[in-house]
Backbone as JSON, one array per atom type, in Angstrom:
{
  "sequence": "XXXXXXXXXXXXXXXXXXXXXXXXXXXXXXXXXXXXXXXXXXXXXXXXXXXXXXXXXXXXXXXXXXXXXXXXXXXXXXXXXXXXXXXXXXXXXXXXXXXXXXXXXXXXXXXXXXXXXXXXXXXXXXXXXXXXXXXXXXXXXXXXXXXXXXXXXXXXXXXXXXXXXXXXXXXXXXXXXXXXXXXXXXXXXXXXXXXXXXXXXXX",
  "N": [[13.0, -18.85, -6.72], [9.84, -17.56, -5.59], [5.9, -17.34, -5.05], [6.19, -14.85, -3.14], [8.65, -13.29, -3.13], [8.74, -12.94, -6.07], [6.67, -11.27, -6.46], [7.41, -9.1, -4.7], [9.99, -8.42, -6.2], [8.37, -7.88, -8.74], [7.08, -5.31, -7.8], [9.51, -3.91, -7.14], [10.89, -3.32, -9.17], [9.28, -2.06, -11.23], [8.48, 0.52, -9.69], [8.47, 3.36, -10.39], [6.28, 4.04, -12.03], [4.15, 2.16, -10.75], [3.83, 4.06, -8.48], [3.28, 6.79, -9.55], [0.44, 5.24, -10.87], [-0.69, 5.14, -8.42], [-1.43, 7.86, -7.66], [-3.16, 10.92, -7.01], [-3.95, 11.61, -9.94], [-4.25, 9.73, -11.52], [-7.14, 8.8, -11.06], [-8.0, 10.93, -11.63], [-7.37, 10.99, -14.74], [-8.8, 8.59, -14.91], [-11.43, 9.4, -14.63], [-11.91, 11.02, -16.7], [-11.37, 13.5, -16.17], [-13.16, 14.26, -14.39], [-14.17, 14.65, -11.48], [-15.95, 14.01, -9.73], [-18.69, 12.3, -7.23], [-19.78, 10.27, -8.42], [-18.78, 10.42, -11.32], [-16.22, 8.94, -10.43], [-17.68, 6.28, -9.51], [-18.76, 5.5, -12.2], [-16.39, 5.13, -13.53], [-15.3, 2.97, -12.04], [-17.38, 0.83, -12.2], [-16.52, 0.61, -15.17], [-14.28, -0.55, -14.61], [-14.64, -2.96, -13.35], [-16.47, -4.54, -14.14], [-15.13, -5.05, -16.9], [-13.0, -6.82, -15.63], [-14.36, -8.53, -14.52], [-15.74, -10.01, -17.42], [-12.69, -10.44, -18.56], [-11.43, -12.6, -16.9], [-13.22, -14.16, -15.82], [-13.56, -15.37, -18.7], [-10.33, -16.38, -18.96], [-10.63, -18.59, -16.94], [-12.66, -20.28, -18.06], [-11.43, -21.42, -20.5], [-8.96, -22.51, -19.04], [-6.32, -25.18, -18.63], [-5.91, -25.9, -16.08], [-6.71, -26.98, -13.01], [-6.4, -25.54, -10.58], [-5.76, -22.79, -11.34], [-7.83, -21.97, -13.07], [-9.74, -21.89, -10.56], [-8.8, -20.09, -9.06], [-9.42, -18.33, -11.05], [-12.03, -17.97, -11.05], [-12.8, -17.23, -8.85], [-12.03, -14.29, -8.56], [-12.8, -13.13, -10.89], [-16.07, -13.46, -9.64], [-15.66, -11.66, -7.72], [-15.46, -9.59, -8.8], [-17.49, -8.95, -10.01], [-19.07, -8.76, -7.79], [-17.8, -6.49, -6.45], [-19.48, -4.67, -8.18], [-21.99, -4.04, -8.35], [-24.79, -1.33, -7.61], [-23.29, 0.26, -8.99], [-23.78, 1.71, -11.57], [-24.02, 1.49, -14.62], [-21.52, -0.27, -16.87], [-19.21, 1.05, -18.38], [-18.52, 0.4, -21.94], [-16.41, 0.13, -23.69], [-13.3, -1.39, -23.65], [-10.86, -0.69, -21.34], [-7.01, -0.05, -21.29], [-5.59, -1.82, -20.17], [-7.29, -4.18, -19.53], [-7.31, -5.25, -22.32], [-4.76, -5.66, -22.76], [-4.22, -8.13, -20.69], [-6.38, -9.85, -21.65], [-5.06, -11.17, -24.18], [-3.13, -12.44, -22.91], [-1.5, -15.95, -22.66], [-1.59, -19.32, -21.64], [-0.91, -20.47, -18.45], [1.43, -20.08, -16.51], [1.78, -17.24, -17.55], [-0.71, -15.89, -17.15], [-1.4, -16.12, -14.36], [1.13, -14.61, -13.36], [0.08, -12.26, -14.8], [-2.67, -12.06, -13.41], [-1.23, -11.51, -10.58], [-0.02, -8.81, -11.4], [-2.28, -7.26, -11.85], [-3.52, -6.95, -9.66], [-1.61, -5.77, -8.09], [-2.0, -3.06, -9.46], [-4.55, -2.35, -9.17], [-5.27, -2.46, -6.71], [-3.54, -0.27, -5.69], [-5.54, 1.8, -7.22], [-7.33, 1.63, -5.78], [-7.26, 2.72, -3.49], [-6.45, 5.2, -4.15], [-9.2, 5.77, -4.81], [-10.1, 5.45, -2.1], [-9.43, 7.45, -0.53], [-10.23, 9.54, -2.12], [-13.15, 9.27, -1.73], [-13.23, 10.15, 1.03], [-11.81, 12.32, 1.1], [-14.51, 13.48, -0.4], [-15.83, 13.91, 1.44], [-18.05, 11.47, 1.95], [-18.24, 9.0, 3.76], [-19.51, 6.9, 3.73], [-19.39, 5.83, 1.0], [-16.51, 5.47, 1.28], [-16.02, 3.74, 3.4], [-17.1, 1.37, 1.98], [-15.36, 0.95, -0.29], [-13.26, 0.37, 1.07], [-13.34, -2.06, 1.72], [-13.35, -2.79, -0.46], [-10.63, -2.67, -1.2], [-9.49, -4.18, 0.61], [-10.44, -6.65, -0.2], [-8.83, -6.73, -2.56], [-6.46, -7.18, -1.87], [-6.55, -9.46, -0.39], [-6.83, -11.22, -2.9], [-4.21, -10.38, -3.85], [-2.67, -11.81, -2.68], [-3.56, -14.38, -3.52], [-3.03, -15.1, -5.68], [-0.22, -14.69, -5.61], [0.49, -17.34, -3.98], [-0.76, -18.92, -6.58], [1.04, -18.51, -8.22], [3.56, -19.67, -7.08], [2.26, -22.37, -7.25], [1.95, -23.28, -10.06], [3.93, -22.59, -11.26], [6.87, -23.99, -12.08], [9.4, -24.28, -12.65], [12.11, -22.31, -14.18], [11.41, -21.44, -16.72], [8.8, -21.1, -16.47], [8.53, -19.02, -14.34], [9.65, -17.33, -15.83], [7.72, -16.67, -17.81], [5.69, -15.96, -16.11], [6.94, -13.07, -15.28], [6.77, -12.03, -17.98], [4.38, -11.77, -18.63], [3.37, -10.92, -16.5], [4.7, -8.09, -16.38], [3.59, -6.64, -18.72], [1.25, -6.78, -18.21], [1.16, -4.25, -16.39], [2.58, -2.14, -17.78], [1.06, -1.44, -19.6], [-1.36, -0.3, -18.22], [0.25, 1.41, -17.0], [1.33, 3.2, -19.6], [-1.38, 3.41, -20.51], [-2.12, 5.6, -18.28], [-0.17, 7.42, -18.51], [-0.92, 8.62, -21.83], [-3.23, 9.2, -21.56], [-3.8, 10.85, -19.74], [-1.67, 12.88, -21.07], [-3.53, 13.63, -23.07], [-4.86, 15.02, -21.91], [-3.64, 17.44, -21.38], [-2.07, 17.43, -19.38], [1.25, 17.17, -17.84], [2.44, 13.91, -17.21], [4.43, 12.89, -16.25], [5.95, 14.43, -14.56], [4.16, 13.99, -12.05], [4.66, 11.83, -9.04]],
  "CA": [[11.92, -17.86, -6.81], [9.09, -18.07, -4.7], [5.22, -15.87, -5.3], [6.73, -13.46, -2.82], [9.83, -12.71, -4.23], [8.14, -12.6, -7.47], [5.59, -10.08, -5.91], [8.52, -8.11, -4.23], [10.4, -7.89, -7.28], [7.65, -6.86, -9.43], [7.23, -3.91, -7.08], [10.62, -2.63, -6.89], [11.18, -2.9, -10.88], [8.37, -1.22, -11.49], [8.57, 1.41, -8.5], [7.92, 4.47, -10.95], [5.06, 3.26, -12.68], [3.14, 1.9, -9.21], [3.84, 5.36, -7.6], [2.29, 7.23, -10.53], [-0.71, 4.48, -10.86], [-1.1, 5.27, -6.71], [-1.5, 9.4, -7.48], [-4.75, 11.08, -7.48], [-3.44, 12.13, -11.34], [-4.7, 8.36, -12.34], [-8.42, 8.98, -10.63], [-8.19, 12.43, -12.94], [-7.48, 9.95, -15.89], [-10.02, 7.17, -15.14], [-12.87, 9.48, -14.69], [-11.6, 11.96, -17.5], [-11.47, 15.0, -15.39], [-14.78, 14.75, -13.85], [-13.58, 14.21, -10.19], [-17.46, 13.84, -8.3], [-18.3, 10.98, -6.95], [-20.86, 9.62, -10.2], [-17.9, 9.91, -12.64], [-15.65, 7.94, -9.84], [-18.48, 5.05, -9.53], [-19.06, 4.96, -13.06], [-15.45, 4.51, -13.9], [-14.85, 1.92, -10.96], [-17.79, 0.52, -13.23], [-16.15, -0.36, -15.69], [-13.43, -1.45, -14.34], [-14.85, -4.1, -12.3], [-16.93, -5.34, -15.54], [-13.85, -5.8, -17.64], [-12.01, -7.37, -14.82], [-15.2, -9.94, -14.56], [-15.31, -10.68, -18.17], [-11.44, -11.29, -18.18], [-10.99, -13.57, -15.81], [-14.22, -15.49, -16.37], [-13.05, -15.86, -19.66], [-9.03, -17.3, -18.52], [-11.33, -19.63, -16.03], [-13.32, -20.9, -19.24], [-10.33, -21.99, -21.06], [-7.84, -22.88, -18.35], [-6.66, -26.56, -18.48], [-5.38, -25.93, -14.31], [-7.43, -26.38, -12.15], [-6.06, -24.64, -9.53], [-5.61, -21.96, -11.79], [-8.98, -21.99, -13.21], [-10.52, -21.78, -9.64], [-8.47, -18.78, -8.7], [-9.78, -17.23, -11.81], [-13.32, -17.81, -11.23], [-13.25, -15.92, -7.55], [-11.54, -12.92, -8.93], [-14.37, -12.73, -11.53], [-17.35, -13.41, -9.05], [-15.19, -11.09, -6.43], [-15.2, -8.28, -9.38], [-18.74, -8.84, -10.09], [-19.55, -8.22, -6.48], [-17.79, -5.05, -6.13], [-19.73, -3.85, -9.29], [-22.64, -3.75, -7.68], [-24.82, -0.55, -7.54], [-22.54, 1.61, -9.06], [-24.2, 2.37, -12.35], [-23.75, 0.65, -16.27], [-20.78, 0.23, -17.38], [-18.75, 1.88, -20.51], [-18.63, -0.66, -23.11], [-14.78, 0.46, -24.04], [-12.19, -2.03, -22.63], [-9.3, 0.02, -20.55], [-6.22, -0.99, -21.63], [-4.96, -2.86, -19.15], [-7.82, -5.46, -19.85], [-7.02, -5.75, -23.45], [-3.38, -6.67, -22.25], [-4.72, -9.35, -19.63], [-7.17, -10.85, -22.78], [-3.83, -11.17, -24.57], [-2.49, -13.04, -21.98], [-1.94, -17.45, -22.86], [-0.68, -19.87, -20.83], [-0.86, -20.43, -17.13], [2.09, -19.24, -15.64], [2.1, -16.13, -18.15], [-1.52, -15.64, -16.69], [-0.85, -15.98, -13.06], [1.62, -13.48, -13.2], [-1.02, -11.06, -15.0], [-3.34, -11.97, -12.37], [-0.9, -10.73, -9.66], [0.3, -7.64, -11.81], [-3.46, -6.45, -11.97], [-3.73, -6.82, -8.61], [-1.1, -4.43, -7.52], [-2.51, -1.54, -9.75], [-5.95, -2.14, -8.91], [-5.17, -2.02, -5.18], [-3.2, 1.66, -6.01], [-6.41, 2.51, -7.85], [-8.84, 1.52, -4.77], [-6.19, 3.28, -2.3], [-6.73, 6.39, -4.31], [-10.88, 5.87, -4.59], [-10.63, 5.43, -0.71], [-9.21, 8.57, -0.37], [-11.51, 10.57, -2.69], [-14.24, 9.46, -0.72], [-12.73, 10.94, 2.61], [-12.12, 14.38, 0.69], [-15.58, 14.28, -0.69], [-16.86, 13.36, 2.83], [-18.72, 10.33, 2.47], [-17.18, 7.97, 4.66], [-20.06, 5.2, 4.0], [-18.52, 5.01, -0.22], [-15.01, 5.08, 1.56], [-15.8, 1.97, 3.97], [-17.85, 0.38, 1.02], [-14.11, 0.93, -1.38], [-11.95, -0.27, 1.74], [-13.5, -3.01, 1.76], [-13.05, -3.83, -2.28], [-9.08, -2.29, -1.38], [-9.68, -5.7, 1.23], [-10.53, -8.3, -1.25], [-7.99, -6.79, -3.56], [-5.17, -7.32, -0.62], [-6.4, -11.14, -0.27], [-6.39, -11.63, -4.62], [-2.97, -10.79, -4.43], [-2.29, -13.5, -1.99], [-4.09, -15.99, -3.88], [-1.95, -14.84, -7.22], [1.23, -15.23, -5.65], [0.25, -18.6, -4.22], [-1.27, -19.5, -7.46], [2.41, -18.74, -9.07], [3.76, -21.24, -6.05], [1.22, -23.84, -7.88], [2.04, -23.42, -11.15], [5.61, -22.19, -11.85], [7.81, -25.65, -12.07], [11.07, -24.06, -12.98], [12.49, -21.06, -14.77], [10.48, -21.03, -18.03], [7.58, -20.82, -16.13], [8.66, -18.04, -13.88], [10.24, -15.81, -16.83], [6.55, -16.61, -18.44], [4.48, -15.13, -15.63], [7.45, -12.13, -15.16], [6.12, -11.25, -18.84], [2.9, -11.26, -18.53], [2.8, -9.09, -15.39], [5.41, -6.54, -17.35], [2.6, -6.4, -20.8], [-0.34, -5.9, -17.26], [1.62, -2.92, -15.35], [3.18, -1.16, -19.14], [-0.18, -1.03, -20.55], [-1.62, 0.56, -17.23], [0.91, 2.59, -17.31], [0.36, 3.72, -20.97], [-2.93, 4.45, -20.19], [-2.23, 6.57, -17.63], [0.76, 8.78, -19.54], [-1.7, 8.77, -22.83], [-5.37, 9.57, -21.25], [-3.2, 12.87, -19.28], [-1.11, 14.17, -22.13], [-4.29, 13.82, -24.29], [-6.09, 16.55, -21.22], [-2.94, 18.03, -21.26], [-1.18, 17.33, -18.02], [2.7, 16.45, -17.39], [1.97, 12.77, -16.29], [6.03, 12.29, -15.87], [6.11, 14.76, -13.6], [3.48, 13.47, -11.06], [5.32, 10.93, -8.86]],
  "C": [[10.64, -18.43, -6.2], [7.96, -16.77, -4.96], [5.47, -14.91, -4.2], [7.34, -12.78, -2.84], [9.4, -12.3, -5.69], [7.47, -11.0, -7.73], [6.5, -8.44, -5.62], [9.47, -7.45, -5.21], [9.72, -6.71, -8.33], [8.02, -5.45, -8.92], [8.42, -3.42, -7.38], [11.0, -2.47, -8.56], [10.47, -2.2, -11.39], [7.94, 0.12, -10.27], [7.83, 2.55, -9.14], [6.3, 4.32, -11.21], [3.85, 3.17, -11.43], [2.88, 3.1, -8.83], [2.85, 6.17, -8.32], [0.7, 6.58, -10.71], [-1.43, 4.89, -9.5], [-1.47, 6.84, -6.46], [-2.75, 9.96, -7.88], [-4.67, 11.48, -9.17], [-4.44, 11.05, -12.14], [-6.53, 8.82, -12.1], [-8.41, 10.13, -11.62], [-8.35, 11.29, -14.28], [-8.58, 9.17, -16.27], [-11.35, 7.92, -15.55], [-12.37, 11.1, -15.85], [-11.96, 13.12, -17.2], [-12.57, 15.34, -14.4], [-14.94, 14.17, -12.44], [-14.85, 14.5, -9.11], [-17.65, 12.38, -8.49], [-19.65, 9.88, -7.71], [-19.95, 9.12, -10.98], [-16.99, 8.61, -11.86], [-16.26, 6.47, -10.03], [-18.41, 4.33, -11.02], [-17.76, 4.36, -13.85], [-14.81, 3.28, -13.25], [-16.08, 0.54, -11.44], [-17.07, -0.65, -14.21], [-15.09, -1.14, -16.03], [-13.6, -3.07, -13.77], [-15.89, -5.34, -13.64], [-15.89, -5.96, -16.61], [-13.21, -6.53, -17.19], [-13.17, -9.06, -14.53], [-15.56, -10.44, -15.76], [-14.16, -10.93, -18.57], [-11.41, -12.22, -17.82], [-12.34, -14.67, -15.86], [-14.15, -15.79, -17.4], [-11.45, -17.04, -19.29], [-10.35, -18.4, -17.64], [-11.73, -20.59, -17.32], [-12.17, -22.09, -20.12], [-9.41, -22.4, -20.54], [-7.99, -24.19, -18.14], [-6.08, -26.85, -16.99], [-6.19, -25.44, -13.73], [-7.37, -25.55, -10.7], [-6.06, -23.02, -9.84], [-7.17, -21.45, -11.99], [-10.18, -21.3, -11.89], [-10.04, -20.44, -9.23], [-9.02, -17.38, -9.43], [-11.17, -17.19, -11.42], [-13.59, -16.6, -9.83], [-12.53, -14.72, -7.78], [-12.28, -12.52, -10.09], [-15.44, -12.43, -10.77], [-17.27, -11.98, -7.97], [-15.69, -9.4, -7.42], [-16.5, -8.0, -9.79], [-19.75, -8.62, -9.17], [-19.52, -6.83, -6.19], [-18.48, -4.36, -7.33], [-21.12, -3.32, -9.04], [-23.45, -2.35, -7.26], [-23.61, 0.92, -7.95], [-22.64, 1.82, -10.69], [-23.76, 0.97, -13.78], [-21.99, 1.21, -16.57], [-19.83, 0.59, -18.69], [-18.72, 0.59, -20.9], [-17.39, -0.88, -23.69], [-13.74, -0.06, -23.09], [-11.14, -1.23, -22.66], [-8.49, -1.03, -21.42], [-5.42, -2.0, -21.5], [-5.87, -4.55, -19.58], [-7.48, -5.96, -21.22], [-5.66, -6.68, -23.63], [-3.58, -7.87, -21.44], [-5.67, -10.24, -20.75], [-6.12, -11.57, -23.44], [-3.13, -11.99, -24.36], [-2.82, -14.53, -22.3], [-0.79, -17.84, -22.08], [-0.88, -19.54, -19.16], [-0.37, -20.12, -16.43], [2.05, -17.67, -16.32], [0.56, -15.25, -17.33], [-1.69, -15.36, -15.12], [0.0, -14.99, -12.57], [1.02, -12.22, -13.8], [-1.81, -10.77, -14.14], [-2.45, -10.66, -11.31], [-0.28, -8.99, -10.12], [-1.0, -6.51, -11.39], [-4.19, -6.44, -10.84], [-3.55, -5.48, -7.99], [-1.67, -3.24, -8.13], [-3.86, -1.29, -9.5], [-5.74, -1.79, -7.43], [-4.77, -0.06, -4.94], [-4.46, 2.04, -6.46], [-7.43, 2.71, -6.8], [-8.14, 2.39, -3.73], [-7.24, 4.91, -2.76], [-8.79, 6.97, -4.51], [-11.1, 6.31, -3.1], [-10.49, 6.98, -0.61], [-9.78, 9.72, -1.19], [-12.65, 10.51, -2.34], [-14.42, 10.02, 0.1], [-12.77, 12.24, 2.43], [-13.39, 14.6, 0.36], [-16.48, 14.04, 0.78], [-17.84, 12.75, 2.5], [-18.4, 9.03, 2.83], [-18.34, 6.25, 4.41], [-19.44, 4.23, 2.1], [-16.95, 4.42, 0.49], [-14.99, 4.22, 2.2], [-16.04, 1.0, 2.51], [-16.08, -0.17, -0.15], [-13.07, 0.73, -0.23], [-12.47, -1.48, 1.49], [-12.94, -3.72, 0.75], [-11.42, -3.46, -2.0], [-8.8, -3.93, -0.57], [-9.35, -6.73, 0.5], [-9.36, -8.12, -2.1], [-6.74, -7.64, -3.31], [-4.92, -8.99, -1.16], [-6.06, -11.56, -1.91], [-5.14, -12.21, -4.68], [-2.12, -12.01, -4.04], [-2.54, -14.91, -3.13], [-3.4, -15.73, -5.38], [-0.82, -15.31, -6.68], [0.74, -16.38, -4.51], [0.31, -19.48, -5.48], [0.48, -19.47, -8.21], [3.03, -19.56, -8.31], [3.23, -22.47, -7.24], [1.92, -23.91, -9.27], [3.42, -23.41, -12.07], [6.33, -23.3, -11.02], [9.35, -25.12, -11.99], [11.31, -22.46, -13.83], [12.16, -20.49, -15.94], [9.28, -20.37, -17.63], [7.27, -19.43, -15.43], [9.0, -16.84, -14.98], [8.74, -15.82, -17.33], [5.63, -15.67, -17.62], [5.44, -13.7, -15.62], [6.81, -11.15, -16.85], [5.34, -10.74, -18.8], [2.74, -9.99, -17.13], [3.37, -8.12, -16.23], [4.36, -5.96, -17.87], [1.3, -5.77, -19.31], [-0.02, -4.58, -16.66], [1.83, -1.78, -16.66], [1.87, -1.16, -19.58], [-1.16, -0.03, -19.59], [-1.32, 1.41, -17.12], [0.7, 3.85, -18.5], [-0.19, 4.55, -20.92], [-3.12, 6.07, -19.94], [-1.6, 7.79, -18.88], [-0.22, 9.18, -20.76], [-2.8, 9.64, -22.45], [-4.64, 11.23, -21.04], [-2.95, 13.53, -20.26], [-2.02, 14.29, -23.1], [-5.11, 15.02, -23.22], [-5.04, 17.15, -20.77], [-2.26, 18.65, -20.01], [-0.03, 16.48, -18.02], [3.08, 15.15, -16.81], [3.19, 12.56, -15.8], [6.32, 12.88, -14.97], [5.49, 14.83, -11.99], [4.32, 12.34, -10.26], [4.67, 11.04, -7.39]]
}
């Protein structure tokens, strides 16, 4: 096993899940129906705030430093894109509560790269609500963060290279991504059938 097989796997085991996370259905979800481009910001908000106290937290406590360092630029990276786009909620998503959750270095590393892939689906579908609302200067500004997301995932599945020794280590990060993508998931199915939309049948 190697972090691109790891990466590649993820994906295809989780195929449903991703596809659904990648559908404008989720952007309905995040910004709880309120699809202009305020509620978008403010929910991209506080995503990018939870995702920079996360991960500057794992950094804090990580006794790898390789690990450690990966975490700190996917904090500073998430504290960049946060940038003009309003205060954000105070109510950790659930995805971050699963990634807090998260001990251990390889179990973390493979959270890292889990919360990659659905954040990238999430910035995919931002880009493209920019384009429909025609303002093409948010939709460069959110390719760009779909950019950095791209490189993350690189430096996740590297970072599982670094860290995963043998087959404990690998089943450890395969958890932890599972507990980062199923709680995303969750989300999604929960937030819809609570505004009373078919989330199973979105694909």
């Amino acid at each position: 096993m190697n972090g691109q097989e790891f990466t590649d796997a993820l994906r295809d085991d989780h195929e449903t899940p991703l596809s659904r996370l990648g559908s404008s259905k989720w952007v309905y979800a995040l910004t709880g129906g309120e699809m202009d481009g305020d509620a978008v910001e403010a929910a991209w908000a506080t995503e990018t705030a939870a995702a920079h106290a996360t991960f500057a937290a794992w950094a804090d406590d990580e006794e790898s430093d390789e690990a450690a360092a990966a975490f700190v630029d996917v904090a500073e990276t998430a504290a960049g894109h946060g940038d003009g786009h309003g205060d954000a909620e105070t109510e950790t998503p659930p995805m971050y509560e699963a990634l807090a959750g998260i001990e251990g270095t390889a179990e973390r590393a493979g959270g890292l790269l889990a919360w990659t892939l659905v954040t990238e689906k999430t910035l995919a579908q931002l880009v493209g609500f920019f384009v429909g609302d025609a303002d093409p200067s948010s939709a460069n500004t959110f390719r760009g963060y779909r950019s950095d997301l791209q490189d993350q995932g690189t430096t996740a599945a590297d970072l599982l290279d670094t860290v995963c020794d043998d087959e404990t280590d690998w089943d450890a990060a395969r958890e932890g991504a599972d507990r980062v993508i199923e709680a995303a998931y969750d989300d999604y199915v929960e937030t819809l059938e609570s505004m009373g939309i078919k989330p199973k049948n979105v694909c």
